[in-house]
C-alpha positions in Angstrom: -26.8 85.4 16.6 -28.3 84.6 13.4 -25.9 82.9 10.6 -26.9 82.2 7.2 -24.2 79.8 5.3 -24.3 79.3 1.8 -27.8 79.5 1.5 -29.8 78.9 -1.6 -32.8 78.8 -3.2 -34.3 78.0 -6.9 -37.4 78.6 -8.3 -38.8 76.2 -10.7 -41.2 77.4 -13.4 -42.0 74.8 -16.4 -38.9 73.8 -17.9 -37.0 76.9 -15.9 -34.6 77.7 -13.3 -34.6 80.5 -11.4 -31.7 81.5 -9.2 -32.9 84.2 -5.9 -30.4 83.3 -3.7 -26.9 81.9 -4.5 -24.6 81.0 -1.7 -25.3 83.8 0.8 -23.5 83.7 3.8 -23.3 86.7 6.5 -24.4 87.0 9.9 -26.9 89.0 12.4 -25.4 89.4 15.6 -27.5 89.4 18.8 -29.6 92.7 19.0 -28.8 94.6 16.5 -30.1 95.7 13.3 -28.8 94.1 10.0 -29.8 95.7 6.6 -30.4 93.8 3.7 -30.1 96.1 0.5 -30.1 96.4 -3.3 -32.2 96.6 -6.3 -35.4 94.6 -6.7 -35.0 91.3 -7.6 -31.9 90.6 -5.7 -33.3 88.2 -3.3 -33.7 90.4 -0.5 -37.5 88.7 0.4 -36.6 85.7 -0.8 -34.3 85.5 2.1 -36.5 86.7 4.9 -39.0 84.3 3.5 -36.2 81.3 3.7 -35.5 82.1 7.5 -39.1 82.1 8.5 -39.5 78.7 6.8 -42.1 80.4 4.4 -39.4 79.0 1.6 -37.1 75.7 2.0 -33.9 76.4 0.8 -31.8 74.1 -2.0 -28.7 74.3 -0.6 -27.1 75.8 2.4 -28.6 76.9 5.8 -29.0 79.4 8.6 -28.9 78.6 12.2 -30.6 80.5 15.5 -30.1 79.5 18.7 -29.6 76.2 19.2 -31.5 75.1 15.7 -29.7 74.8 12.0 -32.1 74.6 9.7 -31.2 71.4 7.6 -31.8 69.1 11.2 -35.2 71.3 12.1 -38.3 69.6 13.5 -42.0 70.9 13.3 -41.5 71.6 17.3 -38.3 73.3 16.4 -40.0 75.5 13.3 -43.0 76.6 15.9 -39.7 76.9 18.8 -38.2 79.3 16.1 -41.9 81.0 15.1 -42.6 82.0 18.8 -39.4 83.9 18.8 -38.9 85.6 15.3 -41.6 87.9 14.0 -42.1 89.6 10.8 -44.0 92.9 9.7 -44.5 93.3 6.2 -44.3 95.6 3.6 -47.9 96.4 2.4 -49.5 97.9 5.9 -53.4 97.3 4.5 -53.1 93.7 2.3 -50.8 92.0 5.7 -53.9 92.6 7.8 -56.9 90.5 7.0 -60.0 93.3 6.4 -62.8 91.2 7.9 -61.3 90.6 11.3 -61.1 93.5 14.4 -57.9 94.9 15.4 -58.3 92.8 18.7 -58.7 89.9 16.8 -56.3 90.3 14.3 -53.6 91.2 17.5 -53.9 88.0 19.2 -54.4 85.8 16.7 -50.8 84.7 17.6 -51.6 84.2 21.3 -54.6 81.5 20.2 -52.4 79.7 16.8 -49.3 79.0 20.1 -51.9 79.1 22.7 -50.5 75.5 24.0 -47.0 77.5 25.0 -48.4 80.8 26.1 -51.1 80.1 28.7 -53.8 82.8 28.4 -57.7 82.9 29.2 -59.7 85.7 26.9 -59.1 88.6 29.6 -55.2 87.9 29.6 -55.2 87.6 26.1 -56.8 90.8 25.8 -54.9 92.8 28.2 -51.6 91.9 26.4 -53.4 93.1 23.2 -54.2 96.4 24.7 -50.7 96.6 26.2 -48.7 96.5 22.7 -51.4 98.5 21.7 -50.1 101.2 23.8 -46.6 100.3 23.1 -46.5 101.3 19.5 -48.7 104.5 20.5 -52.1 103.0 20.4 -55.1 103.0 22.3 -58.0 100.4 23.8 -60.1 102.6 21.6 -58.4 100.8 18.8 -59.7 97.2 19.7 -63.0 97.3 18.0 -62.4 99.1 14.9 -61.1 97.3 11.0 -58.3 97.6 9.6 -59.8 100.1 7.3 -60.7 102.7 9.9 -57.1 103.6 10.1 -54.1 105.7 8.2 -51.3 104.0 6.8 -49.4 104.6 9.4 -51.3 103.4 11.9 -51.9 100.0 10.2 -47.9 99.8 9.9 -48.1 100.1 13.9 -50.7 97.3 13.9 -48.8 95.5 12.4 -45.7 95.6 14.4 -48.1 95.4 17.6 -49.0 92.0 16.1 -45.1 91.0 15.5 -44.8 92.2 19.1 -47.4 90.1 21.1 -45.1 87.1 21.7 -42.5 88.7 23.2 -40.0 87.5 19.9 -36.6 87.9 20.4 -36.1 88.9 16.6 -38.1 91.0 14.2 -38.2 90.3 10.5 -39.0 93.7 8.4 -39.5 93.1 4.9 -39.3 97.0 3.6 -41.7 98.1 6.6 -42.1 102.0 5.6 -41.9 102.2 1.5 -45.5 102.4 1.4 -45.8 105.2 3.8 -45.7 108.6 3.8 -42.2 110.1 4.6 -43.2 112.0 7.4 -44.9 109.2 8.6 -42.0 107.0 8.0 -39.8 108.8 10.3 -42.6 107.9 13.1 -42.4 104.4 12.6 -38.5 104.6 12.0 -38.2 106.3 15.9 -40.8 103.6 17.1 -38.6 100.9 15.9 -35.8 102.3 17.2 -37.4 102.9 20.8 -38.9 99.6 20.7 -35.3 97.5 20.2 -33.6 98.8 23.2 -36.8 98.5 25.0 -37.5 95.0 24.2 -33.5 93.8 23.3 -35.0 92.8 19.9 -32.4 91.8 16.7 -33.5 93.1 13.3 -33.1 91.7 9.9 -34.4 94.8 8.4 -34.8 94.7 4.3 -35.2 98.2 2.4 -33.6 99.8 -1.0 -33.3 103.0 0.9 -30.0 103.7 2.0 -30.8 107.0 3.6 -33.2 104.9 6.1 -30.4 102.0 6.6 -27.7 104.4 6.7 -29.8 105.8 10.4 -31.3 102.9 11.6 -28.5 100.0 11.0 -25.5 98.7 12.9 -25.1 96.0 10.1 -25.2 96.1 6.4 -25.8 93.0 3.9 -25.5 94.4 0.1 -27.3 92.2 -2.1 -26.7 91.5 -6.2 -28.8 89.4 -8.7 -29.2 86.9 -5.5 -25.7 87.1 -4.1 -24.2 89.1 -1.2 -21.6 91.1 -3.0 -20.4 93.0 0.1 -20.9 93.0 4.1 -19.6 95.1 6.7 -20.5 98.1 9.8 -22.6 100.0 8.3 -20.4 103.2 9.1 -17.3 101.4 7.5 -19.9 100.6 4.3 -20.8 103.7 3.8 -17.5 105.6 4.6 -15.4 103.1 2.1 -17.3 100.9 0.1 -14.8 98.3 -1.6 -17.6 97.0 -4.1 -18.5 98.8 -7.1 -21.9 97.8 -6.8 -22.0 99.4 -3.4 -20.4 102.5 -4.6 -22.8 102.9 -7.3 -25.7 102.2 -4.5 -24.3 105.4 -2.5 -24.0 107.3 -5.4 -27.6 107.4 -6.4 -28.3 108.3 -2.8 -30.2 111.7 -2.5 -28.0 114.0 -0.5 -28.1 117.7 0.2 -24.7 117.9 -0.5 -25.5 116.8 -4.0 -28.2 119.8 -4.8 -28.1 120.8 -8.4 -25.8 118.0 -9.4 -27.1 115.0 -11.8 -27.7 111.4 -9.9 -25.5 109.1 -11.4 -27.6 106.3 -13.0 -26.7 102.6 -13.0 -26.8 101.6 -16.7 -27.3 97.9 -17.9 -29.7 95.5 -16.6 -29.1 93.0 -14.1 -28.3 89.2 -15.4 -31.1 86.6 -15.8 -31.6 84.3 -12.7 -32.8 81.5 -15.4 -29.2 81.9 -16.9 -26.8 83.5 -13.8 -23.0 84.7 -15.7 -19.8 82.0 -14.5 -18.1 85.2 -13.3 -19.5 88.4 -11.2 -22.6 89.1 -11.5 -21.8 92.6 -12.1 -19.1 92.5 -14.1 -20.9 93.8 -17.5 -22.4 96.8 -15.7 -18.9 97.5 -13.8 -16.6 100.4 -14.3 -14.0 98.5 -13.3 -14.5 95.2 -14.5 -11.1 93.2 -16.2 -11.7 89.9 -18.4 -11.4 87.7 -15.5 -14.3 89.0 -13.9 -16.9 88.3 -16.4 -14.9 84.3 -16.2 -14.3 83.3 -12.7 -16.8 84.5 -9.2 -14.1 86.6 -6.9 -13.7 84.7 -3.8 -14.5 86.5 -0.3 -11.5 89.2 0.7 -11.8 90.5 4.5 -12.3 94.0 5.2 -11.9 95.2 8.6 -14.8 92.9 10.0 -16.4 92.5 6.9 -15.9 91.2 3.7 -17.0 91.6 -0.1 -16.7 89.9 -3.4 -14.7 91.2 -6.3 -11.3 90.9 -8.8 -10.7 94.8 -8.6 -12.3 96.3 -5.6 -11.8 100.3 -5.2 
């Protein structure tokens, strides 16, 4: 299991602040898929970055395994990098144009080559094997980046997060940049590829409709903060955070043809200059003077939990 604890993280620029994460604390549980959703600018990246030690957070920690992040070694972060992988969101800039698809596969194998013992024909035949696993071909092995669709770069890309063997999968908004037919392809090969390898996802989108079929787990994210957490199927049947409810209520439906989305008005607060209360208390329907004063404390909710003075 993956637990993150009161994690966060500041940007400094010049004489400036800047708040992405403030005390986020949830967990992943072993093999399955956690969503992280909300609006950009909530932190969502910021904290897949954190956990793959691209960022060092300020306060706070997450722990995997035997490791907690505060007490981590270099032989702990490269322990940690053999087993968590990350695709990311841009299927053409994540993959480096000048190098072959074979090349650009293994590189993995040959940066942790002292922990995975492989001459050039092993390290080869496990390239053409995940390859084939995300529907691929050895045809594919001497070709650039370039010579394929967006689609198939995205499953380059996860055949690169693959080649290790990792026990968790980082995806950082892996099919907004795709097609949506060719979303649901990559969508069914995640989802074939987790019970076939027992892999855990953190998986990050703004898409609910995606989250709401892929997740077991769902993290909703506010101006840095987790304002609510909870089975995905209990989220989405009773949200308890206005935020959340507002979320689901600009979700396209077919139920909702012919009827006008419900837009979120207001802007979200300044990171430099994060409100004492809710975050969301000056875009909440609900919000009461003590919200926009003191930060709600966490309230249970059938395995999950959320943040907020007057919860629906």
């Amino acid at each position: 299991m993956i637990r993150f604890a009161g994690l966060s993280k500041i940007f400094t620029s010049g004489k400036n602040r800047i708040h992405a994460l403030q005390n986020v604390s949830f967990d992943v549980p072993q093999g399955s898929v956690t969503a992280v959703v909300g609006e950009s600018g909530s932190g969502k990246s910021t904290l897949a970055r954190v956990f793959t030690g691209l960022y060092q957070p300020n306060g706070g920690y997450f722990a995997y395994g035997h490791l907690m992040s505060p007490f981590m070694s270099q032989r702990d972060w490269r322990w940690l990098r053999r087993r968590v992988a990350m695709v990311f969101q841009d299927p053409y800039s994540s993959l480096n144009p000048r190098l072959r698809i074979e090349q650009i596969v293994s590189e993995p194998l040959l940066i942790h080559r002292r922990k995975v013992h492989m001459n050039r024909q092993q390290r080869r035949d496990r390239v053409i094997e995940v390859l084939e696993q995300v529907g691929l071909n050895s045809d594919a092995l001497e070709k650039y980046p370039h010579e394929f669709s967006g689609g198939q770069r995205q499953r380059i890309g996860i055949a690169r997060a693959l080649v290790l063997h990792p026990e968790v999968l980082v995806l950082d908004e892996p099919i907004s940049a795709l097609d949506v037919s060719i979303q649901a392809q990559v969508l069914n090969l995640l989802s074939d590829l987790r019970h076939k390898e027992n892999l855990t996802y953190l998986f990050i989108a703004h898409d609910l409709g995606v989250i709401e079929y892929i997740s077991d787990y769902t993290a909703v994210m506010y101006a840095g903060r987790v304002v609510e957490y909870n089975q995905t199927a209990e989220l989405f049947r009773r949200p308890r955070h206005p935020y959340t409810m507002s979320l689901l209520d600009a979700m396209p439906s077919i139920k909702k043809i012919g009827q006008p989305f419900k837009a979120l008005e207001g802007e979200t607060p300044s990171p430099i200059h994060p409100p004492p209360g809710c975050p969301f208390a000056k875009r909440c329907f609900r919000a009461q003077d003590i919200c926009q004063q003191e930060m709600p404390q966490p309230s249970q909710n059938k395995g999950g939990f959320y943040y907020c003075h007057n919860p629906l």
